[in-house]
BABA-453909 format. One line per 3 residues: number of its first residue (from 0); their letters; for each residue x, y, z of C-alpha. Coordinates in steps of 0.25 Angstrom, whole numbers, plus 5000, padded with zeros to 4 digits. Example, Ala and Ser with C-alpha at 12.3 -4.5 7.8 and 13.67 -1.06 7.14 Angstrom:
<sebas>
0) AS) 5049,4982,5031  5055,4996,5029;
</sebas>
This chain:
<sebas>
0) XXX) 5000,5000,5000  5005,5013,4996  5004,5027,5005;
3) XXX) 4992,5031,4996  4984,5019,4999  4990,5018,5015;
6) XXX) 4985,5032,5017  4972,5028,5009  4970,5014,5021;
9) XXX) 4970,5024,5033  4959,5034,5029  4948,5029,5038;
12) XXX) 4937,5023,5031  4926,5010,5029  4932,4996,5025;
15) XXX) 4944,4990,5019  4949,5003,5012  4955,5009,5026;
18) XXX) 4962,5004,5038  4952,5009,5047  4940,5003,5040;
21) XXX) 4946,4989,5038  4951,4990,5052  4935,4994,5057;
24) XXX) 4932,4982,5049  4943,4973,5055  4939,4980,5069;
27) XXX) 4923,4976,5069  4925,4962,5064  4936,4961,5076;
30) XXX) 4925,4967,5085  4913,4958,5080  4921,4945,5080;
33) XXX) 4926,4948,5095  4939,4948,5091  4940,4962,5102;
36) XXX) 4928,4967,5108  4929,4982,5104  4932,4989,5092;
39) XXX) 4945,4996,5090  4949,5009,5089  4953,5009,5073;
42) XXX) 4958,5022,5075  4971,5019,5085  4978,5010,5077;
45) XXX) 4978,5015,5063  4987,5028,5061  4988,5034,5047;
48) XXX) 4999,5042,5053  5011,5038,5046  5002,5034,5031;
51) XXX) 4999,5046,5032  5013,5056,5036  5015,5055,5020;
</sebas>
């Protein structure tokens, strides 16, 4: 994956196309097959930070 398409995987949105939205996914199917009882916060482990320091 190139810089263009990284930068593209970390804007937030629904579904495969971004990290958050496959980790939403990957997060609820975790929380409704009792894998861990409570959702996680998606937003404390993904940093765009250095993707984005072009």
């Amino acid at each position: 994956m190139n810089l263009a398409a990284g930068s593209k995987a970390f804007v937030k949105g629904v579904g495969f196309q971004s990290l958050h939205g496959s980790s939403k996914v990957a997060d609820d199917f975790n929380v409704a097959n009792a894998v861990y009882k409570k959702p996680e916060n998606i937003d404390s482990y993904i940093d765009a930070s250095l993707t984005n320091a072009k």
